[in-house]
N, C-alpha and C positions, 0 to 999 in steps of 0.2 A: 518534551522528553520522549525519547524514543521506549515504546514498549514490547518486548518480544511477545508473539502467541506462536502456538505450537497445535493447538484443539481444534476441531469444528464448534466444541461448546464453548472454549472460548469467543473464537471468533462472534457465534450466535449470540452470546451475552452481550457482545458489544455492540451488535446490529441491532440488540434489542435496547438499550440503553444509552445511547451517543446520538445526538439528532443529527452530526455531521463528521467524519473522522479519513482521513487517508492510509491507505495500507500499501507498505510496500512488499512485493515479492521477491526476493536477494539471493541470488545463488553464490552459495560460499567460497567457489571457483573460479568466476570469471570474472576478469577485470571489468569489464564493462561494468558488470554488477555492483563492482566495488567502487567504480566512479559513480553511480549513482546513489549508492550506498549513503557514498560521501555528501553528494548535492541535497540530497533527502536528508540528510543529518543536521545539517543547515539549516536547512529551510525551517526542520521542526525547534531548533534553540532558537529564531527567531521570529516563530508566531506559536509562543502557545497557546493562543484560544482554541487551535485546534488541536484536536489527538491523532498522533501520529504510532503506529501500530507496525511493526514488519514482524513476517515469517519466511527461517529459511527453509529454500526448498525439499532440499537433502534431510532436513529433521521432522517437516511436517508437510509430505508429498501427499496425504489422503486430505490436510485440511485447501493446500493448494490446489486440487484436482477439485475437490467440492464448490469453492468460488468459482473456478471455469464453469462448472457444471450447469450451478445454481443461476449466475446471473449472465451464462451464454458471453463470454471475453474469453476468447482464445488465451491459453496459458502462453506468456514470454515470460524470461527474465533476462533480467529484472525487469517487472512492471509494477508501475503505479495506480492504484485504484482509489477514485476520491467517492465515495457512500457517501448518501445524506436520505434522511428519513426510510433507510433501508433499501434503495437502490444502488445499482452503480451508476453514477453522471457520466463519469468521465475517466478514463486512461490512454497510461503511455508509455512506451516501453524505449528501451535499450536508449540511446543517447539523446535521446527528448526528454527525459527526467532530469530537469536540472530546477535548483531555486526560484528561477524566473518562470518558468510554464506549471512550476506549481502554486507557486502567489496568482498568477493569472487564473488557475481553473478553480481557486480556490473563493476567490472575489469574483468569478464570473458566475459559479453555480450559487 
C-alpha cells in the first residue's frame, strides 16, 4: 500500500525505522509522472513485504530538496529511490520506473 509523507520528520522516522522501503518522487503535473505513478502503484499491491512511500513535489518541495541534498541524487521526477539500512541503493527516473526494474532493484539490492 501506497503511503503519502509530506515532512523531513516523517521521512526521517522511516529511515530510522524500515530496514528497507522505496520512495517515489511524483510530480502532480506531468504525465510522465503519472505513468510512473501508475507502474509504482503496481508494483506496491503486488509485493507488500516492502513499503512503498511517495511524496508529491508541489506539496513537500523542502522534504524533496533535503533527500537530494542529504544523499547526493540529483532531484527528477518522477524518481524512484530504493533505501535499505539508511542509504540510497538505487534510482530511477522518468520512463525507467516501471514494475519490472523495480522487482529487479528490489531482489538485487
Amino acid at each position: 500500500m501506497l503511503k503519502k509523507i509530506d515532512s523531513v520528520d516523517e521521512f526521517n522516522q522511516i529511515v530510522n525505522n524500515e530496514a528497507k522501503f522505496l520512495l517515489l518522487k511524483h510530480s502532480l503535473t506531468c504525465p510522465i509522472s503519472q505513468a510512473a505513478y501508475k507502474e509504482y502503484e503496481k508494483f506496491s499491491e503486488e509485493n507488500s513485504s516492502i513499503s512503498t512511500y511517495y511524496l508529491a513535489v508541489q506539496d513537500a518541495r523542502p522534504l524533496s530538496n533535503e533527500i537530494a541534498e542529504k544523499y547526493s541524487i540529483k532531484h527528477e521526477s518522477p524518481q524512484t529511490i530504493l533505501f535499505s539500512n539508511g542509504e540510497a541503493l538505487w534510482n530511477a527516473s522518468h520512463w525507467k520506473i516501471t514494475n519490472r526494474a523495480l522487482s529487479a532493484a528490489v531482489k538485487e539490492q
